[in-house]
Legacy VTK file of the C-alpha trace (Angstrom):
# vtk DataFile Version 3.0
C-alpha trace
ASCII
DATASET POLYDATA
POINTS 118 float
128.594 231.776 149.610
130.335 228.859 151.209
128.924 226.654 153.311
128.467 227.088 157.213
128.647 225.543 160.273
127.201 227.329 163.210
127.221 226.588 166.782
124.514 228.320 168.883
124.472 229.482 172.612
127.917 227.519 173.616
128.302 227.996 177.039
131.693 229.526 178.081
133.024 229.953 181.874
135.256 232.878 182.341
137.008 234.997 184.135
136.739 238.608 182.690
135.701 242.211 183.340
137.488 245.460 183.895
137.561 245.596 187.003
139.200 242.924 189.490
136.401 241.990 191.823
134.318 241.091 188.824
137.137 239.003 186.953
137.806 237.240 190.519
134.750 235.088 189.987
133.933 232.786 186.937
131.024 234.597 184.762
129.164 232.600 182.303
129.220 234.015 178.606
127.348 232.445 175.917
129.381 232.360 172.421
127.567 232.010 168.796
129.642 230.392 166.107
129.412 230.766 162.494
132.083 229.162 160.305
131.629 229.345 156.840
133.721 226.075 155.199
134.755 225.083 152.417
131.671 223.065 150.197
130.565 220.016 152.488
132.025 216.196 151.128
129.935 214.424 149.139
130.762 211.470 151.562
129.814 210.814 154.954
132.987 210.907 156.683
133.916 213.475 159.480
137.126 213.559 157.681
136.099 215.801 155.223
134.406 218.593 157.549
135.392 220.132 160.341
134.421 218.466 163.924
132.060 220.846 165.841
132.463 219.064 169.102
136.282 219.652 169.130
135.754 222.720 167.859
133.436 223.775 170.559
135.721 221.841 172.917
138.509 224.268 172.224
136.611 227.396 172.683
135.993 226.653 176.049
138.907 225.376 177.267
140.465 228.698 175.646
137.826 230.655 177.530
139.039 229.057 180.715
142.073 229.930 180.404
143.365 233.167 182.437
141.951 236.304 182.359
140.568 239.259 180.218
138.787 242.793 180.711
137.576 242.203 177.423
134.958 240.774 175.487
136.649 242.102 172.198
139.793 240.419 173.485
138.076 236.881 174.265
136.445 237.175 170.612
139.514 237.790 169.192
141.047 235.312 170.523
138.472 232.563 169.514
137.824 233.782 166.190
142.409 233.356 166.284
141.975 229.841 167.740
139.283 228.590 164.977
141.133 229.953 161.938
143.928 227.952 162.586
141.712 225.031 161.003
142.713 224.809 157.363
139.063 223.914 156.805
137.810 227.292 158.181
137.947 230.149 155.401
135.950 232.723 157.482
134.078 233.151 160.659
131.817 235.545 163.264
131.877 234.932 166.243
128.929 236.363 168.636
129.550 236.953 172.496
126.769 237.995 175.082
127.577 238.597 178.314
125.163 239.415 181.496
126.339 241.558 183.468
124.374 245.148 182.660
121.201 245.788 185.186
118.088 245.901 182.924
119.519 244.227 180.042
119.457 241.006 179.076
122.670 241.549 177.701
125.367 242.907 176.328
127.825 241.400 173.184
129.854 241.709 170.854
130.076 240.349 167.287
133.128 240.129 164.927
134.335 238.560 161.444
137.401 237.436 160.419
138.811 235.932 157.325
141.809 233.426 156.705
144.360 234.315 154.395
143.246 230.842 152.659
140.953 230.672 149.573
138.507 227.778 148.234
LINES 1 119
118 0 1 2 3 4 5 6 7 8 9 10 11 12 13 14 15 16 17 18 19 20 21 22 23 24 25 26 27 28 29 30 31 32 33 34 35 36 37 38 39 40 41 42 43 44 45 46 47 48 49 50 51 52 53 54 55 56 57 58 59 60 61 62 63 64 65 66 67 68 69 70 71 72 73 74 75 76 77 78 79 80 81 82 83 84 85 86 87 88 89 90 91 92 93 94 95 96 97 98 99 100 101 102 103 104 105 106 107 108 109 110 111 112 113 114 115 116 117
């Protein structure tokens, strides 16, 4: 197994739902990140890892932008948007959302690969 980097209960503000009254308002959707990297460097340089905070950055700024009836489609689209990091050879990414009465909610999770190999 390679090594991971996981970012838990990111906070994303979106606009999503099948029907149009409940994509017309911004929902809040919580996103949990598991990128499994190459083997960390041996030095302590952010050079040789990949950058949570921009990575985390990008996620929501991609959730932000238009809309989507799906929570399969939004974690499609962010596991597409972290694979384009050469450092990133697989990842899951984990979406609840809260909309469902008596739930505390409902998700998704998927896993996706780059074509890349350590």
């Amino acid at each position: 197994m390679n090594d991971q980097i996981v970012i838990r209960g990111l906070e994303l503000s979106c606009h999503i739902g099948v029907p149009v009254d409940e994509r017309a308002e911004a929902q809040i959707l919580r996103a949990h990140l598991t990128l499994e990297v190459a083997p960390f460097p041996k030095e302590d340089e952010i050079e040789g890892t990949v950058d949570y905070k921009v990575v985390a950055d990008e996620v929501r700024q991609l959730a932000q932008e238009g809309e989507r009836k799906l929570i399969e489609t939004l974690a499609q689209d962010i596991a597409a948007l972290i694979l384009k990091n050469d450092s990133v050879l697989n990842v899951k990414v984990e979406l609840e959302k809260f909309i469902l009465p008596e739930t505390d909610w409902v998700g998704v999770t998927i896993n996706r690969s780059s074509l890349k190999r350590n």
